[in-house]
VODREN-791071 format. One record per residue (C-alpha): residue in one letter; x, y, z. Coordinates in steps of 0.5 Angstrom, whole numbers. Each point is the difference from the previous one (the first is absolute). Example, Ala and Ser with C-alpha at 12.3 -4.5 7.8 and 13.67 -1.06 7.14 Angstrom:
<recs>
@code:A	x:25	y:-9	z:16
@code:S	x:2	y:7	z:-2
</recs>
This chain:
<recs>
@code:X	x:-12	y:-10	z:-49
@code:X	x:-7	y:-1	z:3
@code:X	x:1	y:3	z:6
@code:X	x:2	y:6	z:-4
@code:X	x:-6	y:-1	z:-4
@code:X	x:-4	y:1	z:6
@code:X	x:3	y:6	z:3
@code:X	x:-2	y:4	z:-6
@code:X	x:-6	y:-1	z:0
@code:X	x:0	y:2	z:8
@code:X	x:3	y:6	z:-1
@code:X	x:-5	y:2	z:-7
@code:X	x:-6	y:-1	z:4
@code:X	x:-4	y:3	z:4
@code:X	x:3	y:-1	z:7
@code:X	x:-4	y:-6	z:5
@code:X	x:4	y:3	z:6
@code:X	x:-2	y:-2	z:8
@code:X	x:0	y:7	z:4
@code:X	x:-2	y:-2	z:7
@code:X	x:0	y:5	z:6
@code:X	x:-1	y:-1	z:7
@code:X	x:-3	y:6	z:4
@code:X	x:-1	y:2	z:9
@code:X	x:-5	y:5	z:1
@code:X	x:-1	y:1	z:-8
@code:X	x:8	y:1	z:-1
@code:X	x:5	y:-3	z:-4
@code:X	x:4	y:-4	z:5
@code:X	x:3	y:-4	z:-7
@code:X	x:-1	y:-3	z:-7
@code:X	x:2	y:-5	z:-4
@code:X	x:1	y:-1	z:-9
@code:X	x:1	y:-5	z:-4
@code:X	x:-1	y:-2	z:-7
@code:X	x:1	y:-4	z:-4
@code:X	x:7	y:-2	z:-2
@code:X	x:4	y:-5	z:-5
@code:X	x:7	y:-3	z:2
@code:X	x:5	y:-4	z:0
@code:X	x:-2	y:-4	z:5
@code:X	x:-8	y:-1	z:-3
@code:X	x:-6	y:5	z:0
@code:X	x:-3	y:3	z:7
@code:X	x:-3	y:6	z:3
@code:X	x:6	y:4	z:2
@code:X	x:0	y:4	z:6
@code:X	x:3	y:7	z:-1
@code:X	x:-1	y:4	z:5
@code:X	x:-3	y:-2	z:8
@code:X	x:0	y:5	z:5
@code:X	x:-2	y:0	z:7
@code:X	x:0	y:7	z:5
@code:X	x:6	y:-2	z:5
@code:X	x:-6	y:1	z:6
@code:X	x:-4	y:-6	z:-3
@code:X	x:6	y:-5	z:-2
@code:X	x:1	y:-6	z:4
@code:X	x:-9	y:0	z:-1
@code:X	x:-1	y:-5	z:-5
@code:X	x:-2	y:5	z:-4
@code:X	x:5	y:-2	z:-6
@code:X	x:0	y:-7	z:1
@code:X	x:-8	y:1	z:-2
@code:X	x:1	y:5	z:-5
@code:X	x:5	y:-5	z:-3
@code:X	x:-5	y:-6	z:1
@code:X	x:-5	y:4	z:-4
@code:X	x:5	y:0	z:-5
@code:X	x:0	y:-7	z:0
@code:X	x:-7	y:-2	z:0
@code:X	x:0	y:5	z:-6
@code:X	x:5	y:-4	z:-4
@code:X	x:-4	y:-6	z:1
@code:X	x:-6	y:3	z:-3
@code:X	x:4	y:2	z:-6
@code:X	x:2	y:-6	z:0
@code:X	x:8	y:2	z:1
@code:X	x:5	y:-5	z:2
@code:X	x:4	y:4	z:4
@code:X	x:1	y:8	z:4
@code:X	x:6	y:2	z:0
@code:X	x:4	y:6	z:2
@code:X	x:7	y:4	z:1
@code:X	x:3	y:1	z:6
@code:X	x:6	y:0	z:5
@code:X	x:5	y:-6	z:1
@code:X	x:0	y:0	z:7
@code:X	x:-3	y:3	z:7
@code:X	x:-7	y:1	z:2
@code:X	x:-4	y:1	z:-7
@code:X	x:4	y:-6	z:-3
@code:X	x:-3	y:-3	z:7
@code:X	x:-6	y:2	z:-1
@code:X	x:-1	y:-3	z:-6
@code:X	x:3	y:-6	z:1
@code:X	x:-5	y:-1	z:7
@code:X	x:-6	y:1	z:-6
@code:X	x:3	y:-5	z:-4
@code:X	x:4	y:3	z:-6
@code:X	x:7	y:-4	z:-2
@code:X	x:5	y:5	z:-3
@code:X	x:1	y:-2	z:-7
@code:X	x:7	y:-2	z:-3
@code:X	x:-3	y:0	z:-6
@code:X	x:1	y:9	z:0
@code:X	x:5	y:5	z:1
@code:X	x:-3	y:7	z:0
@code:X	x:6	y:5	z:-3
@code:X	x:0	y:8	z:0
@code:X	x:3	y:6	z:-2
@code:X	x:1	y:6	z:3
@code:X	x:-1	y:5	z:-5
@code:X	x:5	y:7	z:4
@code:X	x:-2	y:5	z:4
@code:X	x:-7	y:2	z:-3
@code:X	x:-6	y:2	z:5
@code:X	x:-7	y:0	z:-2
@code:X	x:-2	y:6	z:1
@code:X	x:-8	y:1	z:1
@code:X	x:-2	y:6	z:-5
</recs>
């Protein structure tokens, strides 16, 4: 229930959201965002989003834009970051070289809601 509690208040209040980018002669060549987020496993800074440009992976560029992510949480005093990604291929090893371990403690469940199609207005 404390952990309910405390995902109520996060989702009622203000958001205290990380956005990062990095940029190569002034353009966005990727980004990172993360908030804070309450779980079952524990309170943190949950990554929803990282992205690099496909010409400047394999750079370093999202190891240190999660290593900022990092530093950030420290100073907010959040015990943990975490994120959702694939089981297995290179992003899961990717994540795993930087020193995430994949939870036993979630499953992520969906439902795919028919054949409809966003369509910009």
């Amino acid at each position: 229930m404390e952990n309910a509690r405390r995902r109520l208040v996060e989702l009622s209040s203000p958001s205290d959201a990380v956005t990062l980018g990095a940029f190569d002669q002034g353009r966005l060549v990727g980004f990172v965002f993360a908030s804070p987020h309450t779980s079952a496993i524990g309170t943190g800074l949950y990554v929803a989003e990282i992205a690099i440009s496909p010409s400047h992976q394999r750079m370093g560029i999202g190891t240190a834009l999660l290593a900022d992510v990092e530093a950030t949480a420290i100073q907010r005093g959040y015990p943990q970051v975490w994120l959702v990604s694939r089981q297995i291929g290179g992003v899961a090893d990717y994540y795993t070289t930087n020193g995430y371990n994949r939870s036993n403690a979630l499953c992520v469940y969906s439902k795919m809601l028919g054949a409809t199609v966003l369509q910009d207005t």
